[in-house]
N, C-alpha and C positions, 0 to 999 in steps of 0.2 A: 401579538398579532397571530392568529389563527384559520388557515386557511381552511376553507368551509367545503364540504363535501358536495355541493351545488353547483362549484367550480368547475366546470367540464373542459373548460380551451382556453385560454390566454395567450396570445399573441403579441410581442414588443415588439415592433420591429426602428431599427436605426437608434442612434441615441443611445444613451447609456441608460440600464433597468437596474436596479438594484430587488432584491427582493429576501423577504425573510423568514425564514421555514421555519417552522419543529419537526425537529430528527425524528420524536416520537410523541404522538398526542396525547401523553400522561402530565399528570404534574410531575413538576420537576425534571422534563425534556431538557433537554439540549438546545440551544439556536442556532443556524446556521444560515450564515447571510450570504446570496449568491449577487453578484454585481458583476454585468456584460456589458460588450459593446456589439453592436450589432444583432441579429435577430435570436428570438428568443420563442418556443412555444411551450404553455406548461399543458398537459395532456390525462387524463384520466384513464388507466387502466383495468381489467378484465378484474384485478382481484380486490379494486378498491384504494388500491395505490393508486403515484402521480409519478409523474415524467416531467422536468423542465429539460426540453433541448433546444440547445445552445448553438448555434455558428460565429466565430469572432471572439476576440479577447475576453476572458471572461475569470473571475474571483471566485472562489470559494472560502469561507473565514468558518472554521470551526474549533471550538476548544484550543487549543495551543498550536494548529493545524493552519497554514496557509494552503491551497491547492490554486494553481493555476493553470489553463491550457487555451487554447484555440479553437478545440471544437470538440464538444464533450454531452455530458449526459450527468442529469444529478436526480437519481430516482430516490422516492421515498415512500415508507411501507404503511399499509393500510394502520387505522386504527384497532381493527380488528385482524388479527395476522394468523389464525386456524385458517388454515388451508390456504393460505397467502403464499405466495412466491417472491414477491417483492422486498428487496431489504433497501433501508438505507445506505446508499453507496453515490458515488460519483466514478465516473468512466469519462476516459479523457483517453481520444484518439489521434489528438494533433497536440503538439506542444507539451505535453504534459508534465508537471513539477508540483513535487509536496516537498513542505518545507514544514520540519514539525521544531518549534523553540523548548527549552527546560531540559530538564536533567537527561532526557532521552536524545537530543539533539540530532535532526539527521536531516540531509536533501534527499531526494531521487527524481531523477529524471529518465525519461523514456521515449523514444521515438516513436513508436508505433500505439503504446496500452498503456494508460494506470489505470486501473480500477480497485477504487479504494472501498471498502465496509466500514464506515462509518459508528455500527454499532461494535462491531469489537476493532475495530484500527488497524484489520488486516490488510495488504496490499500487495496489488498483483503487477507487477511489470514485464514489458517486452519491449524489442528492437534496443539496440545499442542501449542498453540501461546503465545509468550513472547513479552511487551511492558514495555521498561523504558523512563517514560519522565523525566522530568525535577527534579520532587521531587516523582515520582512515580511507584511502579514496580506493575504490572496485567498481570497475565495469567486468558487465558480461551483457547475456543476447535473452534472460530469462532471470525473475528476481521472484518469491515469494516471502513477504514479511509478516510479521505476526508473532503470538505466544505460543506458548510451549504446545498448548492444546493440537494447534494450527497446526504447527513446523513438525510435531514428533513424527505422525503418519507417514510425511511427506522423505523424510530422512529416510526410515527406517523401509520405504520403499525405494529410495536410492542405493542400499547397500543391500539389498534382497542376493543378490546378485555375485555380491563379493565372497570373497572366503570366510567361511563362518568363525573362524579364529579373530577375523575383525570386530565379529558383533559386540563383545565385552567391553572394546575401547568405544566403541559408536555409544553404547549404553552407560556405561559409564561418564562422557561427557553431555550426555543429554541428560541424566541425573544429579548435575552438577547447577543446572537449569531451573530458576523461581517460574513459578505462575505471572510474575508480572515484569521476568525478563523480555527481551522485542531479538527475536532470532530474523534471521536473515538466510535462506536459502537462494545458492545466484548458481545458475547452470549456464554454459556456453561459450567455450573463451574469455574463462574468469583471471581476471587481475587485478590484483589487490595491491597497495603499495600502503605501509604502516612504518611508521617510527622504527622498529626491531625489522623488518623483515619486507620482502621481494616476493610474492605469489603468481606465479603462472598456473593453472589446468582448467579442469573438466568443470570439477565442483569444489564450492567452498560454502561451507555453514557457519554463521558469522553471531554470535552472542553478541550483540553492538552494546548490550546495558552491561556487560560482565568486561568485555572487550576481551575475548576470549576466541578461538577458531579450531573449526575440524574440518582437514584437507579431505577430500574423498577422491580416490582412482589417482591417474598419473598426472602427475606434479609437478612443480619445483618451487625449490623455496632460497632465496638468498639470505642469510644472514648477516649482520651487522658484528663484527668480531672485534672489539676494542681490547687495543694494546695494554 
């Protein structure tokens, strides 16, 4: 099913809508099926993209990707994308939860934002943010997730700052880093609690595929010291 560019407004309202998109209008796209309760409009945009917004319970089913929230926004990017602003993403302002199953396994939850990219599986959260990986549970008030590409910038502007004596460890653990590792940057009142260890601070950069961590700024860390 292919939604046709003729499409200007779509309005559900009440009742449960199901509906079924391509991520991207090439062969061999992606599908991604949105199912709400309550009202729904899908909207046509300035560069050719589309908007489905949502108020009320509502699904997102993508590749190995559950997302859920309560009142959210699932934009999707023109066929033709020179001079396009528009990506595939979902934005989720109430409720919000992804739940990704397979080897990478993880929650998040957010009070306030997820906004997820769909096209590379970046994700941005705020308000009280909740992450469980694999052997790991961390909140903080600020979460960016993603690949290396993503996370490297974002680090290496969080220690801008530090004593230059630190960059060697900073780069040295980020060089330790695959392209199709899922890093985790969480800023805000971070706490992490893991199998080996107790984390309190600022900031914590989280390898969630390596299950690996780099504390940044003032800290604490408890240790597990067996007899």
């Amino acid at each position: 099913m292919r939604m046709q560019a003729r499409v200007r407004h779509i309005l559900a309202v009440a009742g449960i809508c199901a509906i079924l998109l391509l991520v991207a209008p090439f062969a061999g796209a992606e599908r991604a099926q949105f199912r709400g309760e309550g009202v729904s409009s899908y909207l046509s945009l300035s560069d050719g993209g589309n908007v489905l917004k949502h108020d009320g319970n509502f699904t997102v089913t993508y590749k190995d990707y559950i997302v859920t929230g309560q009142l959210g926004e699932f934009y999707r990017a023109p066929a033709n994308k020179e001079g396009a602003t528009t990506r595939d993403r979902v934005v989720i302002t109430k409720g919000g939860r992804v739940v990704q199953s397979g080897d990478d396994a993880l929650e998040i939850k957010a009070l306030d934002l997820i906004d997820m990219d769909l096209a590379t599986e970046g994700i941005l959260a705020k308000g009280q943010v909740e992450i469980i990986t694999k052997n790991t549970v961390i909140t903080a008030e600020y979460m960016e997730s993603g690949d290396l590409e993503r996370i490297r910038p974002l680090v290496e502007e969080a220690v801008k700052n530090l004593d230059s004596r630190y960059f060697d460890m900073v780069e040295e653990w980020l060089g330790k880093a695959d392209s199709s590792d899922r890093l985790l940057l969480l800023d805000g009142n971070v706490a992490a609690k893991d199998p080996q260890f107790v984390f309190t601070g600022q900031k914590l950069i989280v390898n969630a595929t390596k299950e690996v961590y780099l504390f940044l700024g003032p800290h604490t860390i408890e240790l597990d010291i067996e007899d």
